[in-house]
NUDREN-418724 format. One record per residue (C-alpha): residue number from 0; residue in one letter; y negated, z, x negated. Coordinates in steps of 0.1 Angstrom, whole numbers, plus 5000, padded with zeros to 4 digits. Layout:
<recs>
REC pos code    y    z    x
REC NUM    A    Y    Z    X
...
</recs>
This chain:
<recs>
REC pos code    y    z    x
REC   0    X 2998 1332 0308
REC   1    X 3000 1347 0345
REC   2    X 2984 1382 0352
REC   3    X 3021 1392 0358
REC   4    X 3027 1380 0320
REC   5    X 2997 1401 0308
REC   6    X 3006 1430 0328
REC   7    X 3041 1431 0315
REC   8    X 3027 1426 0279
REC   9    X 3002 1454 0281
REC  10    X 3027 1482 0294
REC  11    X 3051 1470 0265
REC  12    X 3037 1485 0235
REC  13    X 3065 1489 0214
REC  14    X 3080 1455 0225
REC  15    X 3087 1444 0188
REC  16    X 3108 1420 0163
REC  17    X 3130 1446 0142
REC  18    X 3123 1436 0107
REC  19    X 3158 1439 0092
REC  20    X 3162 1444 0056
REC  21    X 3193 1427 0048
REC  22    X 3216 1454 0063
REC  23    X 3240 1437 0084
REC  24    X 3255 1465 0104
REC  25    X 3257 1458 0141
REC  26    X 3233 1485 0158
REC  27    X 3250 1514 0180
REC  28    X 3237 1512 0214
REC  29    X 3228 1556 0226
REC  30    X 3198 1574 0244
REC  31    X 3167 1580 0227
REC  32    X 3169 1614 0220
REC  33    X 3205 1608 0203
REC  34    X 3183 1583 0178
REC  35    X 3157 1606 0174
REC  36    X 3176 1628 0150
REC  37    X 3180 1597 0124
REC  38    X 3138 1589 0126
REC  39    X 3126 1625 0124
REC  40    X 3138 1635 0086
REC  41    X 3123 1601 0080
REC  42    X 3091 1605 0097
REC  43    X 3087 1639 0078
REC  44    X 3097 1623 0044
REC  45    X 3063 1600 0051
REC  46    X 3040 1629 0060
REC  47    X 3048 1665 0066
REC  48    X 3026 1667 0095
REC  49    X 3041 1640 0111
REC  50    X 3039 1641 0150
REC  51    X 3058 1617 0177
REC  52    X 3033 1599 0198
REC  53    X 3056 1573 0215
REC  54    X 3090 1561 0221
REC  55    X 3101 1531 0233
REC  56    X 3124 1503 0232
REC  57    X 3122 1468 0218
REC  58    X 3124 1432 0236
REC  59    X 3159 1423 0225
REC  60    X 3180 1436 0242
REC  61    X 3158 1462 0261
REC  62    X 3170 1492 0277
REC  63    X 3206 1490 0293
REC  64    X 3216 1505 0331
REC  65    X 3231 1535 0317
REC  66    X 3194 1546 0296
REC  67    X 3212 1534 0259
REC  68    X 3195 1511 0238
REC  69    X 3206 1491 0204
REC  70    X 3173 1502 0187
REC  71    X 3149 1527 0198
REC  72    X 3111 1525 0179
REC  73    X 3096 1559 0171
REC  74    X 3061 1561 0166
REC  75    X 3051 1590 0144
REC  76    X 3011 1599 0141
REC  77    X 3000 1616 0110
REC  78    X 2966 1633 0109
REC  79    X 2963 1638 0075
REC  80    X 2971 1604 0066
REC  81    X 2952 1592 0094
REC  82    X 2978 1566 0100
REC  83    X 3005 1561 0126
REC  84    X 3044 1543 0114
REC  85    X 3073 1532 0130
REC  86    X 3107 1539 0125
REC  87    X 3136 1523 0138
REC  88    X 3167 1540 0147
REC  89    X 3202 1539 0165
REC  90    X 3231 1560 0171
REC  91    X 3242 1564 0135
REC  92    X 3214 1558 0112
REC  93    X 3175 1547 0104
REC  94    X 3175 1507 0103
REC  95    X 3139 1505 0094
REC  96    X 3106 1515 0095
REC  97    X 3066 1499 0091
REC  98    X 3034 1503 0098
REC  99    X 3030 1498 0135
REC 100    X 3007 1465 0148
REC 101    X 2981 1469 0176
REC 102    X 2972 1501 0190
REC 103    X 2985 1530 0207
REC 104    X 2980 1547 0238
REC 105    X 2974 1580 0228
REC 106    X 2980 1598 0196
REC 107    X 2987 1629 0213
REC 108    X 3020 1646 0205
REC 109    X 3049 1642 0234
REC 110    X 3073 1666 0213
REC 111    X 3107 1670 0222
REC 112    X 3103 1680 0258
REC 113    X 3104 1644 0278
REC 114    X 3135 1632 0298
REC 115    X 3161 1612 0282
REC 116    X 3164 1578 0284
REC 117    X 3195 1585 0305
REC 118    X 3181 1604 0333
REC 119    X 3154 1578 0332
REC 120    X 3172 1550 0335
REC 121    X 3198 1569 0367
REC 122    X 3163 1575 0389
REC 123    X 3148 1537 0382
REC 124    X 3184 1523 0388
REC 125    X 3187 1544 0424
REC 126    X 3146 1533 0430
REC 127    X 3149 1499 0430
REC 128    X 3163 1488 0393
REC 129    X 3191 1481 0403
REC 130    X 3188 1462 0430
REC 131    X 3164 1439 0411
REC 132    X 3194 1434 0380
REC 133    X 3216 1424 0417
REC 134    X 3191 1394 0428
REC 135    X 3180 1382 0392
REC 136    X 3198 1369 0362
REC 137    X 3184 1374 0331
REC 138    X 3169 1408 0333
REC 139    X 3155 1428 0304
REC 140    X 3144 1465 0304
REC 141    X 3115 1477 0286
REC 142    X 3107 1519 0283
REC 143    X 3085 1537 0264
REC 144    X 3068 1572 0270
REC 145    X 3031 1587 0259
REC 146    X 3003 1606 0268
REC 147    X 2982 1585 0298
REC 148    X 2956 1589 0287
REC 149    X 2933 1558 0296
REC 150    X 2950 1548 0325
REC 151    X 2926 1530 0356
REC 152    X 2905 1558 0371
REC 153    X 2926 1563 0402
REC 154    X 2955 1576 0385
REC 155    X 2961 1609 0366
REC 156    X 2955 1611 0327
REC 157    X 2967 1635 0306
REC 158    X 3002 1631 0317
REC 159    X 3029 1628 0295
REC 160    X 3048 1597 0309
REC 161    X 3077 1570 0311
REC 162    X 3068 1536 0322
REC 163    X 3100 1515 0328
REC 164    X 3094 1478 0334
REC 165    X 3119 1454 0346
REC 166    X 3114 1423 0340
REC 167    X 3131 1390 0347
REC 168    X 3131 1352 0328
REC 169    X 3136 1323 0334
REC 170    X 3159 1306 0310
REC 171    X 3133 1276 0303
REC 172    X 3099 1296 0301
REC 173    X 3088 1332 0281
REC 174    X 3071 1344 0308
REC 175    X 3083 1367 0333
REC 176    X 3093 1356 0367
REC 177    X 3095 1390 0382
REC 178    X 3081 1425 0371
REC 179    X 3093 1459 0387
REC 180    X 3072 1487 0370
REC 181    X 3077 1523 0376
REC 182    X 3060 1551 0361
REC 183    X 3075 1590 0360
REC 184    X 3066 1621 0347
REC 185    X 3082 1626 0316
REC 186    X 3091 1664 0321
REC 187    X 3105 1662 0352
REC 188    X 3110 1628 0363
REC 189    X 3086 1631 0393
REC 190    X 3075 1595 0401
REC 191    X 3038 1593 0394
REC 192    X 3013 1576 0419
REC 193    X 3005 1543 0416
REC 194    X 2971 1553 0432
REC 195    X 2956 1586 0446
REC 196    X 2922 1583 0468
REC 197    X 2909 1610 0490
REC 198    X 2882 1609 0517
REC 199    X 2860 1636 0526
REC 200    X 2847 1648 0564
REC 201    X 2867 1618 0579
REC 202    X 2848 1613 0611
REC 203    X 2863 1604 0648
REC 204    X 2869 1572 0664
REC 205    X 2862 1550 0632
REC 206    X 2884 1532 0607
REC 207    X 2890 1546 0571
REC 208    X 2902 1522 0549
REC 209    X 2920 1535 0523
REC 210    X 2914 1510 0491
REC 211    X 2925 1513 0457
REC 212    X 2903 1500 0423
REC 213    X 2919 1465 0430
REC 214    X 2904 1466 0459
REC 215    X 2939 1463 0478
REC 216    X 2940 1485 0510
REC 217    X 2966 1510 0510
REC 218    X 2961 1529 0545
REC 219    X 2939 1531 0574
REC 220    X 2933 1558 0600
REC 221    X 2915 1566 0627
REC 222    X 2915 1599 0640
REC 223    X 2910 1602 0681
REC 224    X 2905 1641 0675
REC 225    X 2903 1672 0653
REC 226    X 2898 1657 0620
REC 227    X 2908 1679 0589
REC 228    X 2883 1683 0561
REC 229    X 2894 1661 0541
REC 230    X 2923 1635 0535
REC 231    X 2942 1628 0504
REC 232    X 2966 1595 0501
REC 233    X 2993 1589 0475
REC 234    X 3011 1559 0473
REC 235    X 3043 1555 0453
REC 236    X 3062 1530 0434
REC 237    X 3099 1523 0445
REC 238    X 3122 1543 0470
REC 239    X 3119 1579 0472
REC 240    X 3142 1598 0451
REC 241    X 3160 1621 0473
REC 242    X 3172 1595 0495
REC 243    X 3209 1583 0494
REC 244    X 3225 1555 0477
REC 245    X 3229 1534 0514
REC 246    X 3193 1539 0520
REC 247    X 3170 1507 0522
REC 248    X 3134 1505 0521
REC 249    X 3102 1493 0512
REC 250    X 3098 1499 0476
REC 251    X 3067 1520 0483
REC 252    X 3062 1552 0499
REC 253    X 3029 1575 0505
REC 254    X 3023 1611 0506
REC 255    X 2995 1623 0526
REC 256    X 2982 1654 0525
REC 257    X 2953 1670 0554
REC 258    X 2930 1699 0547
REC 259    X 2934 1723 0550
REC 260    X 2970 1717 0560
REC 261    X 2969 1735 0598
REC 262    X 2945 1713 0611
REC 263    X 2951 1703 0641
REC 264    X 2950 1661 0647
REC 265    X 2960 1631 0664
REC 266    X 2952 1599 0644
REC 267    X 2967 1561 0643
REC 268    X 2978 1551 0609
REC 269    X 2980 1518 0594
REC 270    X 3002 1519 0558
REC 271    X 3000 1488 0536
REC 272    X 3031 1475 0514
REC 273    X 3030 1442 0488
REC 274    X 3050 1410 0496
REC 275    X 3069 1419 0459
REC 276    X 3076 1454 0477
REC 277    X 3096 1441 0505
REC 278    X 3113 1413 0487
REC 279    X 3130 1439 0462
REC 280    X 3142 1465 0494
REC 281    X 3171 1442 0497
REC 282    X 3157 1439 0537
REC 283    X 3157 1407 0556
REC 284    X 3136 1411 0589
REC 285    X 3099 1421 0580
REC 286    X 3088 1422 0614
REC 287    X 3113 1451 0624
REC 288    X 3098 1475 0601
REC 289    X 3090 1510 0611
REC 290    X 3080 1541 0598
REC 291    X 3097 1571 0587
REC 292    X 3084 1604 0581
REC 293    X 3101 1633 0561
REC 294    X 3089 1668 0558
REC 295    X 3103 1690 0525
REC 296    X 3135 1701 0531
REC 297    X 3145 1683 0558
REC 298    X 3157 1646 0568
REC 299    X 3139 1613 0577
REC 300    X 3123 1607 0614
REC 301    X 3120 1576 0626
REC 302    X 3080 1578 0638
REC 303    X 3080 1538 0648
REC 304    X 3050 1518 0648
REC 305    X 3045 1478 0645
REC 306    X 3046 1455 0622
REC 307    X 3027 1430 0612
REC 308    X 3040 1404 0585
REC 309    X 3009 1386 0579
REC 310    X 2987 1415 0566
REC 311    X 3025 1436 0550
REC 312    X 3012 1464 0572
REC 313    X 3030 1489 0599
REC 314    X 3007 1508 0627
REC 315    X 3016 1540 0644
REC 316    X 3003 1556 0663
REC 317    X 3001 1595 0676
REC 318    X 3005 1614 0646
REC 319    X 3001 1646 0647
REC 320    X 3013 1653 0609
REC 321    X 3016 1641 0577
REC 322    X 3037 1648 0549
REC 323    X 3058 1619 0534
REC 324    X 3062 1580 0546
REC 325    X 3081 1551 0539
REC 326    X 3090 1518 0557
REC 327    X 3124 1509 0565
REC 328    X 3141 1490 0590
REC 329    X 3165 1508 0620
REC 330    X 3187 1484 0624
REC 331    X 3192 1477 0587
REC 332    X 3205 1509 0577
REC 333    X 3174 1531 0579
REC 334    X 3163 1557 0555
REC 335    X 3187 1586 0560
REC 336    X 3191 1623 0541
REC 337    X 3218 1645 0543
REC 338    X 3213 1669 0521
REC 339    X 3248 1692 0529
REC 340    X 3267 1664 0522
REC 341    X 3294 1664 0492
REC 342    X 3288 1633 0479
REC 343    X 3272 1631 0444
REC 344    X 3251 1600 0448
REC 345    X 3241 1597 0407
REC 346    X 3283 1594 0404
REC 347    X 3288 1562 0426
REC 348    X 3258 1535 0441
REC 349    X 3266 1508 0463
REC 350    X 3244 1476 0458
REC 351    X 3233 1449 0489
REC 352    X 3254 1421 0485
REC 353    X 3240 1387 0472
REC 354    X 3232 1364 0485
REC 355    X 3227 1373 0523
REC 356    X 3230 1358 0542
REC 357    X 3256 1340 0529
REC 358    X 3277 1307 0532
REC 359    X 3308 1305 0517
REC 360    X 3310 1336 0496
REC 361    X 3290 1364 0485
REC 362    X 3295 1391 0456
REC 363    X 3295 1428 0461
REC 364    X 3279 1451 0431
REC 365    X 3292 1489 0430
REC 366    X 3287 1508 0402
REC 367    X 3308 1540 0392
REC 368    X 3296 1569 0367
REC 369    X 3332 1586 0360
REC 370    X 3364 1570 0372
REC 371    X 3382 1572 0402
REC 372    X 3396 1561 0436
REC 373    X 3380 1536 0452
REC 374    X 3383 1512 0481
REC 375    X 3357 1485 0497
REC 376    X 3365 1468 0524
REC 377    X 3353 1447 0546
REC 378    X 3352 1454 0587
REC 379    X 3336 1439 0615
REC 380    X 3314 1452 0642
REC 381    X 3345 1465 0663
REC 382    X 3353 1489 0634
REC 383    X 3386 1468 0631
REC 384    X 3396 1462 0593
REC 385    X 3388 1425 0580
REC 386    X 3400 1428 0545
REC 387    X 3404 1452 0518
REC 388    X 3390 1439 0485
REC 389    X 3394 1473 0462
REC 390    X 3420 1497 0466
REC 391    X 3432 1515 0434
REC 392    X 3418 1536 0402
REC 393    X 3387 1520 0389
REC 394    X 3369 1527 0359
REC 395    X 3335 1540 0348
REC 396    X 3307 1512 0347
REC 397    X 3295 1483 0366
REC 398    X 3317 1458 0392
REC 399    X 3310 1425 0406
REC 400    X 3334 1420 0435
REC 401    X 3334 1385 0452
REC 402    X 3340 1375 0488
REC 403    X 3349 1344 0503
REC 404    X 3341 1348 0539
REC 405    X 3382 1352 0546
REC 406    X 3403 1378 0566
REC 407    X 3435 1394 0549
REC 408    X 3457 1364 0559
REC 409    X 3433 1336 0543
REC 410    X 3418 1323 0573
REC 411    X 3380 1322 0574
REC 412    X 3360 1347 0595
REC 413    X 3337 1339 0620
REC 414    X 3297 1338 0610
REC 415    X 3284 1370 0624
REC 416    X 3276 1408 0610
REC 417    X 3301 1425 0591
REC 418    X 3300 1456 0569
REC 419    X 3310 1467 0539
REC 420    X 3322 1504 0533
REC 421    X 3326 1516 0493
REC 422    X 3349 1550 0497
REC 423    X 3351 1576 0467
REC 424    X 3366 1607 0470
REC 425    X 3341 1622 0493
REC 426    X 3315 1592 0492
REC 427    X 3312 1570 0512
REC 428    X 3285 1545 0519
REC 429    X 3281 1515 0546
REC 430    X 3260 1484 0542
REC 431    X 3258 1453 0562
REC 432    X 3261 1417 0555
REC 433    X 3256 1385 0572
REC 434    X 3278 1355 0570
REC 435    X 3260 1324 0582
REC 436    X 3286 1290 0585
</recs>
């Protein structure tokens, strides 16, 4: 088994075979929290003092786009007992419960006060989920949420937590052949960082490398004058979460923070992304990344910088402040925030088309969250209409819309850039896509 495969495995700890027994009832797909009220008279019936520790799905079928599940596993801890159970549960009832196999993360209690599984599952869709559901096949969703606490000693224990793995198969093997893990903080959702590192009295005119305990390099800098005191680098899983539904980036960003925060600077950074990363933004020209910076409370700057494919890397180069980062491309539609804008981007998401480039059709994902107007349609550079593929009321949930590379009348389009605009109500988003003959 790969180190993917092992990865996957050991962030799957309630990924189990429901041992049925002999009910044949079909199980009622609903959030955890809507389950929860079936396993907890249960869980006290087995011990009074019984406390949840963890909640998760289980392998078949996972954890659907819209946060439900078939089956949710609670696992309950019971100190006076000593002894942890499961117990199974769905929308209407308890299907089962045993004594759990292996061991748990922590037996520390998460309560009632975690995120559920809905609002999980709209922030990991809108950071990258979904995309990675658009360019694989057989895709299954795994969730649970704990205490972290014996996590690698570069991130933050003590943290209640949901980790939310996607993971893709292969029809002939067991093995996954694509993980996308993210990790939030249960209360509030708040992505938490895949690594934090800081460096003390950074001195002038030298390299800091930034490297994490895998000994990957994150960031470098080099400050040409006024160093703060000291230097602290986050870097983060998937797309940032305020960002809007026709954003595309890197699925990493960093916060960096200087101390104290009104010293003055001017340093070159180097920020460091994975092949995986880039291969799930949905971009297609790595060496045209740049950097973008964002502040709190106000929209994305393009800072530039250049990129350098071999080493998944983007120098700038005259920063003055930190704050935020991510990698996007400007000519791909680059990171953008409006945050006065109508549009309610957790009611309507727009996916990249796939494939792209394409020759001789391609199919277009949208998804909606309550029903509506909508059209999509298809322009060219000119703004001139190509053809209009949705026009009409369309329901709640997902929609695979196919292309064939033709104008209104049936005659084939030229190769070239064309973009696709979803409109809804007062959404709209733009994406472009690339027909290759």
């Amino acid at each position: 088994m790969n180190h993917k495969s092992l990865k996957f495995l050991a962030i799957c700890l309630v990924s189990l075979t429901i041992p049925f027994t002999g009910n044949a009832q079909q199980p009622v797909a609903t959030t955890a929290k809507d389950a929860l009220q079936f396993a907890e008279p249960a869980a006290k019936n087995w011990a009074a003092d019984a406390a949840l520790v963890l909640v998760g799905t289980v392998l078949e079928p996972g954890m659907f786009a819209d946060g439900r599940a078939d089956i949710w596993n609670f696992v309950f801890y019971s100190a006076a007992k000593d002894s942890a159970r499961n117990f199974f549960a769905d929308a209407t009832r308890l299907i089962n419960q045993e004594a759990p196999g292996g061991s748990l993360p922590s037996m520390q209690t998460i309560g009632t006060n975690w995120l559920d599984t809905d609002a999980v599952a709209r922030i990991t869709e809108r950071r990258g989920g979904g995309q990675f559901r658009g360019v694989h096949q057989n895709v299954k969703v795994l969730a649970a949420v704990s205490f972290n606490s014996s996590q690698p000693p570069d991130t933050r224990p003590g943290e209640k937590i949901w980790v939310v793995a996607y993971a893709a198969f292969a029809d002939t093997s067991p093995d996954p052949i694509a993980i996308l893990r993210f990790e939030l903080a249960a209360g509030s959702g708040a992505p938490i960082p895949l690594t934090r590192i800081v460096q003390n009295a950074p001195p002038v005119g030298e390299d800091i490398e930034f490297v994490d305990h895998r000994n990957q390099t994150l960031a470098v800098l080099n400050f040409a004058s006024g160093p703060p005191d000291s230097v602290a680098v986050e870097a983060f899983p998937g797309i940032l979460p305020d960002t809007t539904q026709s954003d595309k980036a890197v699925n990493r960003f960093y916060n960096i923070t200087a101390y104290s925060q009104n010293a003055n600077f001017e340093a070159t950074l180097t920020l460091h992304y994975t092949q995986e990363e880039f291969d799930a933004s949905g971009l297609s020209n790595e060496s045209a990344l740049k950097l973008y910076r964002k502040k709190e409370g106000e929209d994305w700057q393009l800072q530039g910088g250049t990129a350098d494919p071999i080493s998944n890397s983007v120098t700038v180069t005259g920063v003055t402040e930190f704050s935020t980062w991510a990698f996007a491309n400007p000519d791909d539609l680059p990171l953008k925030v409006d945050e006065k804008a109508g549009p309610h981007p957790e009611d309507f998401t727009l996916w990249q088309n796939y494939p792209n480039p394409f020759n001789p059709g391609t199919t277009i994902r949208f998804e909606t969250h309550r029903p509506g107007e909508v059209t999509l349609a298809i322009y060219n550079l000119r703004g001139q209409l190509v053809r209009t593929l949705v026009s009409g009321e369309v329901a709640t949930g997902h929609h695979n819309i196919a292309w064939d590379g033709s104008d209104s009348r049936g005659a084939k389009v030229a190769s070239g850039i064309y973009i696709y605009r979803l409109k809804a109500q007062d959404f709209e988003v733009n994406r472009k896509l690339v027909l290759a003959r």
